[in-house]
N, C-alpha and C positions, 0 to 999 in steps of 0.2 A: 504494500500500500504506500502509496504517496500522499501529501496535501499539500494543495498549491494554498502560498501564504502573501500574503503580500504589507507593504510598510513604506514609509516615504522618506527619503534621502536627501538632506539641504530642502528643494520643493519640487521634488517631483515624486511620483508613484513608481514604487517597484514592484514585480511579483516574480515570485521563486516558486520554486518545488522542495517537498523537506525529500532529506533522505531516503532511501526505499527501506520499508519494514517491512520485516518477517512477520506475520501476525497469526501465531496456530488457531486452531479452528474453538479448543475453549478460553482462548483468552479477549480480552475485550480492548475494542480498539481506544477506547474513552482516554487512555493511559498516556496514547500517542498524540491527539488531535487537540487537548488541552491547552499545550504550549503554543501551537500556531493558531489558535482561536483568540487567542490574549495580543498575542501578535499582532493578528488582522485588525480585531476589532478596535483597540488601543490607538494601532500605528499607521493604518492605513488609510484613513477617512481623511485624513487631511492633506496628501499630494495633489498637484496639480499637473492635467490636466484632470484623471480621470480618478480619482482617487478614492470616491464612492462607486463608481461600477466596477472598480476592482475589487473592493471590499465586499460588494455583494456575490461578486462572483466566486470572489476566495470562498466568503462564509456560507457560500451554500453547497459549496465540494468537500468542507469540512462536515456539515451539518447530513449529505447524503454518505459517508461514511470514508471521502478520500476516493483514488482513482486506483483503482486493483489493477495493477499490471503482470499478475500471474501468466498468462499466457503470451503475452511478450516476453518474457522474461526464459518461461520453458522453450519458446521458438526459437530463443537465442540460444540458448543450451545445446539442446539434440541439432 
């Protein structure tokens, strides 16, 4: 899993991706997405130009659970 984050630098909007997490299947992702949720919501809203529709868009890839790149990942592998 990844979560795109985003924050604003001097005045402009930035957005990243966090690291890729292993996440097994009884663990919960809440553990991971906390830190970039505080991030966005905090640091984001205020860049310019776009600095609220980044923030919306960060916080709702966080809030549907991040972007599972399992299958990418195993394509790359085999």
């Amino acid at each position: 899993m990844i979560y795109k984050y985003c924050f604003y630098y001097i005045i402009t909007s930035i957005r990243k991706s966090s690291p890729i997490y292993l996440i097994r299947a009884h663990e919960s992702r809440r553990k991971y997405v906390w830190r970039y949720l505080w991030i966005t919501f905090f640091l984001g809203p205020w860049g310019i130009p776009k600095g609220i529709v980044y923030t919306l868009e960060c916080l709702r890839n966080q809030l549907e659970g991040g972007t599972d790149l399992t299958e990418e990942i195993m394509n790359y592998l085999s």
